[in-house]
FIKE-147227 format. One record per residue (C-alpha): y, x, z; residue in one letter. Coordinates in pm, whole numbers, padded with zeros to 5 digits, always signed. Each point is the difference from the previous one (the first is absolute). Layout:
YXZA...
//
This chain:
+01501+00464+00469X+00302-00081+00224X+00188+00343-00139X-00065-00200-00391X+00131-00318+00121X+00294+00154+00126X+00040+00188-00306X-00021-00264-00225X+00268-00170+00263X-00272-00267+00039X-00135-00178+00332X-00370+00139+00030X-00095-00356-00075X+00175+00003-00323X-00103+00332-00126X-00358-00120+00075X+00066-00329-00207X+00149+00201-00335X-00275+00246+00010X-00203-00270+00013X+00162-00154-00280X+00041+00275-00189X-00404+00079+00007X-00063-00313-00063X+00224+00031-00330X-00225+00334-00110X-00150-00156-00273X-00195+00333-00133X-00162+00005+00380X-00354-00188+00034X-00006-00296+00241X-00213+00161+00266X+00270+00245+00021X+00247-00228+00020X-00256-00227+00261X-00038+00313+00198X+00404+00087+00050X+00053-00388+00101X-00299+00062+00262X+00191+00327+00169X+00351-00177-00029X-00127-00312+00152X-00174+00181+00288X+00334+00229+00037X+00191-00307+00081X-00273-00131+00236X+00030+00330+00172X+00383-00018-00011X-00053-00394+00148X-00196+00194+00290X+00204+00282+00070X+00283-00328+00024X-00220-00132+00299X-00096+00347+00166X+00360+00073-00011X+00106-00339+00208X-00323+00115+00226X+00127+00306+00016X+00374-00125+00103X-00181-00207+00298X-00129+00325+00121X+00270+00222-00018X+00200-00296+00209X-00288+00023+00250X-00013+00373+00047X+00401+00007+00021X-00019-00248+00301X-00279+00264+00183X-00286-00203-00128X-00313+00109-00175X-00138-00285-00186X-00357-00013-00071X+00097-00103-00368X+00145+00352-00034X-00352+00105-00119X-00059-00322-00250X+00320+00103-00137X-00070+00367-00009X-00350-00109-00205X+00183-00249-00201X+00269+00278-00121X-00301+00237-00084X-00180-00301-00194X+00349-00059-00198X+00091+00348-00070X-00404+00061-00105X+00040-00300-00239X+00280+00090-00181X-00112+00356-00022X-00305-00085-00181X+00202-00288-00235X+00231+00294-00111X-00278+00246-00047X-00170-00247-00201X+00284-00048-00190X+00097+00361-00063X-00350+00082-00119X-00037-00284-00258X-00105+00152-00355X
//
């Protein structure tokens, strides 16, 4: 999804907004499909909201570790990052596989 944003020279926010748009435009589509796209794009930028936080988590770590630390939040994060990356997996699947 990133690679199309930057294709379209769009912020991943902003290519998420016109395809939303633009579906939402389809008028020959029926309005579960239509319901069902909005679902996946709204749970992609959940998961993008999340992968925001794990990243700052993740930041907090990495500033640990570098100063011979290891935080016990080092596995929260780990979990977190599978959680996000699990989430937007299945949002994109979802979204590939729509008839």
């Amino acid at each position: 999804m990133t690679a199309g944003a930057k294709a379209a020279g769009l912020t991943l926010a902003g290519f998420l907004a016109r395809a939303a748009l633009s579906a939402a435009r389809d008028l020959e589509r029926t309005a579960s499909a239509v319901a069902g796209e909005r679902e996946v794009i709204a749970e992609l930028f959940a998961a993008r909201r999340h992968l925001g936080h794990v990243g700052g988590n993740l930041n907090q770590v990495a500033r640990a570790v570098n100063a011979g630390g290891h935080p016990h939040e080092l596995d929260v994060v780990i979990a977190a990052t599978d959680r996000a990356v699990q989430r937007v997996q299945h949002a994109t699947d979802r979204l590939l596989h729509q008839d």
